[in-house]
N, C-alpha and C positions, 0 to 999 in steps of 0.2 A: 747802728745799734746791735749789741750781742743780743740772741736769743736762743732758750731752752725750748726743743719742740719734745713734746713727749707723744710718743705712739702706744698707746695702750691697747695693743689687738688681740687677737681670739687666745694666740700661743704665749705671745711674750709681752716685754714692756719695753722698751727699746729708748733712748734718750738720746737726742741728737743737738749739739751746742754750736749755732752759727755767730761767728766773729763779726766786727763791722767791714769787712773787706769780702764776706758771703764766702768764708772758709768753711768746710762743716767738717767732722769728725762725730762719730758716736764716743761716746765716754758713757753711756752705762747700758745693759742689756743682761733680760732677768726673764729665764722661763717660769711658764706658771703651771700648775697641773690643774684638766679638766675631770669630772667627776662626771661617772655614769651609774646613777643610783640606780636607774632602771631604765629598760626597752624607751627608749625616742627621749629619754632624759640626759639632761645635758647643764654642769654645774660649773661654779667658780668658787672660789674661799675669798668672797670681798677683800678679806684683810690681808690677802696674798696678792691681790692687784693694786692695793694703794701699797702696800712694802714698796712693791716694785717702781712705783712711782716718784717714793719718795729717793728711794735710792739714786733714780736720775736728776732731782734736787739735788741732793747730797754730793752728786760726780761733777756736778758742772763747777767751773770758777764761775768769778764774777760776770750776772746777767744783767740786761735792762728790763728783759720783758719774757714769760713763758707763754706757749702753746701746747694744749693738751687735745689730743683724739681718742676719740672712744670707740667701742664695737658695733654701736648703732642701736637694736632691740633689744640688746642683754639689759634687765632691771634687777632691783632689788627692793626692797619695805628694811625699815630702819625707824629708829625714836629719832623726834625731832627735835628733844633738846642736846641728848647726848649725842648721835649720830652711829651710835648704836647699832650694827645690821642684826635685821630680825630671823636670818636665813640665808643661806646662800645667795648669789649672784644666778639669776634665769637666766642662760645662755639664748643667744638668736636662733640658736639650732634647733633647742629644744622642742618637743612637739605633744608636753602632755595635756597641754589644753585643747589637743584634736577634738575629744568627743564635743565641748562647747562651744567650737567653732562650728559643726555641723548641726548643733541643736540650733544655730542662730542662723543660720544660713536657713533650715527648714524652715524655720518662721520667716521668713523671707527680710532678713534684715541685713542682706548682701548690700542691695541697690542703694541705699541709706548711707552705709559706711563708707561705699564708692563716692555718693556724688557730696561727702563731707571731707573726707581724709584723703580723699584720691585713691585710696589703699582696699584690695580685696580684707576680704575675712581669711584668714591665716596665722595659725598659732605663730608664725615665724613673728610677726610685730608684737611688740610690749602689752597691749590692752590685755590680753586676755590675762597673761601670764601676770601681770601684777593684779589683776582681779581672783585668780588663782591664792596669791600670796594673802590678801588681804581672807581670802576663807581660812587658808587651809596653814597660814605660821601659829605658831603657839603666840599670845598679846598682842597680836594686830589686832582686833576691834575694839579688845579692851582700848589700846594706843590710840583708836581711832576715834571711838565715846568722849576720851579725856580731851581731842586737840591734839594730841600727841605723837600721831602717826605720820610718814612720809614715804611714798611711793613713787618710785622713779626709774630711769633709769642710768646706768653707774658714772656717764660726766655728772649729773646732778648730786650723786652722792659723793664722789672726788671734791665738788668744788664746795661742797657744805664742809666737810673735813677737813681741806685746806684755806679758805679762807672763812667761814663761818657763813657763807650764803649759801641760799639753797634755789639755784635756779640751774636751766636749761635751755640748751642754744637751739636755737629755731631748724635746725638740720637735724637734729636728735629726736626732737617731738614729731617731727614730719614723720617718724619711722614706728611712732606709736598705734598709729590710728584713734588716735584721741584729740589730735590737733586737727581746725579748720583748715583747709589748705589754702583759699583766697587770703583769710584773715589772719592767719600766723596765729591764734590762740587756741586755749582750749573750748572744746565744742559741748555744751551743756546732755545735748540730745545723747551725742556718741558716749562721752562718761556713764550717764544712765543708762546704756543699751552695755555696756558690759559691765556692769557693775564696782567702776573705780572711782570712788569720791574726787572732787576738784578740789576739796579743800585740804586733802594733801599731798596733790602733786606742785611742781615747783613751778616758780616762774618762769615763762619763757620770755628769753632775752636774744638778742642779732650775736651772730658767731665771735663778731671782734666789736673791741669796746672793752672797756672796765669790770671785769667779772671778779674783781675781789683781787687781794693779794694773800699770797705765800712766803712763809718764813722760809730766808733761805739764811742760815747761820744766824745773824745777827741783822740782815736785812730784810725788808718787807718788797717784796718783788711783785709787780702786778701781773696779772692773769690774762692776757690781750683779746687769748681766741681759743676757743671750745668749737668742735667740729665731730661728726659722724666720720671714720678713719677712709669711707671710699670719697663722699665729700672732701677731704683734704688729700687723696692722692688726685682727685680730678683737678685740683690747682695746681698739686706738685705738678701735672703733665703739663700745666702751661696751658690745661684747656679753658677757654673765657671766652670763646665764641660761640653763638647758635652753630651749632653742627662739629662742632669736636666731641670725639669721642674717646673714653682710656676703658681697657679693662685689666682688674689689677688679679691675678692669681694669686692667691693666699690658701687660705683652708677652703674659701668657696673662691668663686671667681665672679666680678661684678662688674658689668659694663655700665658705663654713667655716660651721658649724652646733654651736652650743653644742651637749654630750648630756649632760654632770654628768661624778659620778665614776667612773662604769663605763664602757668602750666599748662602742660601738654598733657592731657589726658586721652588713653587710649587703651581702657580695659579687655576690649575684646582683642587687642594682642598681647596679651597679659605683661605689658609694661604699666609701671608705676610712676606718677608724676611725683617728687619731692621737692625740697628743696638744697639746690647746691650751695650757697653760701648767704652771708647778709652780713654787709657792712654796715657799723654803727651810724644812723643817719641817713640810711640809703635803703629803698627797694630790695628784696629777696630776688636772688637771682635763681630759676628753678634748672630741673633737671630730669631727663627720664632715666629711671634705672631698670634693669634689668641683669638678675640674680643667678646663680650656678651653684645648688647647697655646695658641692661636693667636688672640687678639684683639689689644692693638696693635700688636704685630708684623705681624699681616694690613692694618691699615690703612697703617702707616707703607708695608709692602710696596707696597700698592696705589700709593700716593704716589711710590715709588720709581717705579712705571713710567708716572708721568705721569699716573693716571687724576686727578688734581686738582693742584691747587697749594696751597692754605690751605687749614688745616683748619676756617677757617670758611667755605670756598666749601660744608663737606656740612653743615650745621647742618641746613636745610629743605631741602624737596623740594616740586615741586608733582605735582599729580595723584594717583593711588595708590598704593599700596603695590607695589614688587618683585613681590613671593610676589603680590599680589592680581592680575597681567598673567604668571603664569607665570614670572618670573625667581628664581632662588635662586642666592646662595653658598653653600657647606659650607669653613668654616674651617678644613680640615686638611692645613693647610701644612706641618706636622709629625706626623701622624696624627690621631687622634680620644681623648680621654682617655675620663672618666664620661661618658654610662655605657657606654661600647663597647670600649674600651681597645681599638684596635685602630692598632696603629702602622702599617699599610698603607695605612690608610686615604690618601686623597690630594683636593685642596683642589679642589672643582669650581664652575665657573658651570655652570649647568643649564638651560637656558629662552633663550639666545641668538638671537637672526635679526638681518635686514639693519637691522630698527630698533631697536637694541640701539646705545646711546651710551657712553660715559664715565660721565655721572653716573647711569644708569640699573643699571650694573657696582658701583659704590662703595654705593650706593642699597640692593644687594641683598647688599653684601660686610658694611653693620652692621647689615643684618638678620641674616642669618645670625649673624654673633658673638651678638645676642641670642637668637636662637631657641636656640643651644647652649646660653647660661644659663638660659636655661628648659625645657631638658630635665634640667638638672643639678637644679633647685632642684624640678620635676616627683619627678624621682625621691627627694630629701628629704621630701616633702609625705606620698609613698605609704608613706614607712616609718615616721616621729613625727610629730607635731604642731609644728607652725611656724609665726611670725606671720604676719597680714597682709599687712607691711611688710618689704621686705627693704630692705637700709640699703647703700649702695653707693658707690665710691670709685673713686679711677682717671682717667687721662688722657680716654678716653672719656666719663666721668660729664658734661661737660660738656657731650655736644652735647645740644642736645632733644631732635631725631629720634631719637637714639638712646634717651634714658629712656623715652621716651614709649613708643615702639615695645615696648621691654623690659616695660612696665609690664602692654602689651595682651597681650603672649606669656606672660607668668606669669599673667594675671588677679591681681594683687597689687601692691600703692601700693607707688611704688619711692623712697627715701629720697635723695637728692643730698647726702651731709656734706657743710658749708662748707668745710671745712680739706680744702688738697688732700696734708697730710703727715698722715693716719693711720697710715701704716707708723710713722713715725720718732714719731709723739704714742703710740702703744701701748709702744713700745719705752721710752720718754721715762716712763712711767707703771709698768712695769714697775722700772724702775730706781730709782724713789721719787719722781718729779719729783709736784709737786703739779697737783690739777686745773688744766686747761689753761683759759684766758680766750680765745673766740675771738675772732681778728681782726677787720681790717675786711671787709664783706663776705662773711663766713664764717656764712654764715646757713643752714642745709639749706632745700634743695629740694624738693619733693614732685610726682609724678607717679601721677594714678589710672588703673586700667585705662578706655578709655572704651568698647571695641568685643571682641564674643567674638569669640575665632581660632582654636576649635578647629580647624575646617577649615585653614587658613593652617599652624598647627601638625601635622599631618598630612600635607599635602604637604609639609613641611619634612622631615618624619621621610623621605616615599620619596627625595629627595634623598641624605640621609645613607648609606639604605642604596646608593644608586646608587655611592655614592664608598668602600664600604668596601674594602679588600683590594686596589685598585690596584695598589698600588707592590709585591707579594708580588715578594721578589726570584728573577729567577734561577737558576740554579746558578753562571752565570756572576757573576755580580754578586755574590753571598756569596763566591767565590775573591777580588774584587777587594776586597770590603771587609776580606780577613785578612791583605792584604799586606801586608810591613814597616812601619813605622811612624816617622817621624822628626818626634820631638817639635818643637813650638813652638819 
């Protein structure tokens, strides 16, 4: 069977076309620009991520069957007959429903949302952010009075546009904190505890199955599999056993941890139980995850302010390591996720003087992104059993310094897959495409630990806590972030 996988991530839209003999090639890829209306804000132009979408329709020849992924907590509010967006697209980034995550925390309605959603309280998930939209877009309540209203998040708004239904795959809602987590639906208590009506959010439906079809020219093409984009690169890696684990470098960086068919709950090491897939007819297979706001986005940043020009001027380095002369980044350029959840946190150099260069800063900005992932996959280790090998993917996966580095901070052989599209090869498999043949080139990689860093790993940790709580706003600054609002 041919299949259309579409990757709809933070930067791009990317479109990947698998033949019945598991050949793939991309035929379409379409950046999108984000939008920073203000301090911890973070946007999209809906109608700039469905273009892109359709355009990887548009690129493919003849298919049997599409799969599409999404960004996870990015939402949006939209009319329900027209489909209509009422506002931008809420990025996962974004963080301006801080103040009403800490008003709801102080009334102690944490414990609640844990033993419902599996999920701390953190503007990073949809609840708040589309409780937000429903105050503060111009005709959302009028929308909502009539019937009329629909709150979601953006595969639910893709899939209402293209095939005229309006539901939601069970890996997507898990990332709301508005879904039960035993029960795969929505949860009466949690919807009233942030203030998002159920009656217009979408169906939730199992990832693969019948999600409606899409015109593609002259044909009606069915829709197989709808999935959370880290969800679908944990299939691309081939992971399907309790104890495999992928982490995929993108704009953050996210480790996923097969657990079976029970969730694994384990808040006090601030991982998250979700769920990793659900085939039609079958059991939800779960998953822990555990989050990194800020890896390529931290280097592109770096980039932005000149500390390099080519990303293969950082590949090597000579002499030692950052951390081994006292220098450390803490990547929380958008707070801190697993295991600290701490959105104040704020992104520090540590260890600076007068002999402190350019490449000595970058040097210490991909150590840091990997010392984060190996406090995330540290705290996996202490709660189940996990391989040797973690298998990893991503824009970064390329440099050496950086695997290598990664490999000595976990003590654990770090995998390099050949294929740099596991998001869209998971989604592409999910959707029925046959095993994939890798390209040219596409050989994994392997990287062993070769030096202990416990030590290294410890001054890492006083770093983090040096930078946690920074940015705790104001009084003034919470007035400023509840001003008016004019949409995108």
């Amino acid at each position: 069977m041919s299949v259309l996988a579409i990757d709809q991530g933070t930067t791009s839209t990317r479109a990947l076309a698998v033949d019945p003999d598991g050949n793939a090639r991309i035929v379409s890829a379409h950046k999108h620009r984000q939008y920073y209306p203000r301090a911890g804000w973070v946007e999209h132009d809906p109608e700039e991520l469905l273009a892109g979408i359709r355009a990887g329709l548009d690129a493919a020849e003849v298919v049997s069957a599409v799969g599409i992924d999404n960004q996870g907590e990015s939402c949006l509010a939209w009319h329900a007959d027209t489909g209509e967006p009422l506002g931008p697209v809420i990025v996962w980034q974004d963080n301006r429903t801080s103040d009403v995550i800490e008003r709801l925390r102080a009334d102690g309605a944490e414990a609640e949302v844990l033993a419902r959603s599996g999920l701390p309280l953190d503007s990073y998930f949809s609840a708040s952010k589309l409780a937000w939209q429903l105050k503060n877009l111009p005709d959302a309540a009028d929308l909502l009075a009539k019937g009329e209203l629909r709150l979601g998040t953006t595969d639910a708004w893709f899939l209402h546009k293209l095939t005229g239904r309006c539901v939601t795959d069970v890996t997507t809602a898990s990332r709301t904190s508005l879904m039960h987590l035993e029960t795969g639906q929505w949860d009466p208590v949690l919807c009233e505890l942030f203030g998002v009506p159920m009656v217009a959010l979408p169906e939730i439906v199992p990832t693969t199955g019948d999600l409606g079809s899409v015109k593609a020219g002259t044909r009606d093409i069915p829709i197989t599999a709808s999935v959370v984009d880290q969800q679908a690169a944990l299939y691309g890696h081939g992971c399907r056993a309790p104890g495999d684990v992928k982490i995929t470098f993108g704009t953050g960086a996210f480790a996923l941890l097969v657990t079976g068919t029970e969730p694994l709950r384990a808040p006090e090491k601030g991982l998250l139980p979700t769920v990793a897939w659900q085939h039609a007819g079958e059991s939800p297979v779960y998953a822990l995850d555990g989050g990194v706001y800020s890896a390529g986005s931290a280097i592109d940043w770096a980039r932005g302010l000149g500390l390099f020009n080519h990303y293969e001027d950082i590949n090597a380095f000579n002499g030692p390591a950052a951390i081994d002369r006292g220098l450390a980044f803490v990547p929380a350029l958008t707070g801190l996720a697993c295991p600290h959840w701490d959105r104040d946190a704020a992104g520090i150099w540590i260890g600076l003087s007068l002999e402190t260069g350019r490449e000595d800063m970058v040097r210490a900005l991909l150590e840091g992104v990997a010392f984060r992932a190996a406090e995330v996959i540290r705290a996996m280790s202490s709660l189940t059993t996990i391989g040797d090998t973690v298998s990893i993917d991503g824009g970064v996966s390329v440099n050496p310094y950086f695997c290598q580095f990664l490999a000595d901070a976990m003590g654990r052989t770090v995998v390099v897959q050949g294929s740099p599209e596991l998001t869209a090869i998971g989604t592409a498999r999910l959707a029925g495409a046959a095993e994939l043949r890798p390209g040219k080139g596409e050989i994994p990689r392997s990287y062993m630990p070769t030096r202990d860093m416990t030590s290294q790993v410890e001054r890492f940790g006083e770093a983090v806590r040096r930078a946690g709580a920074w940015r705790r706003p104001s009084d003034e600054q919470k007035s400023l972030n509840s001003a008016d609002y004019d949409p995108l």
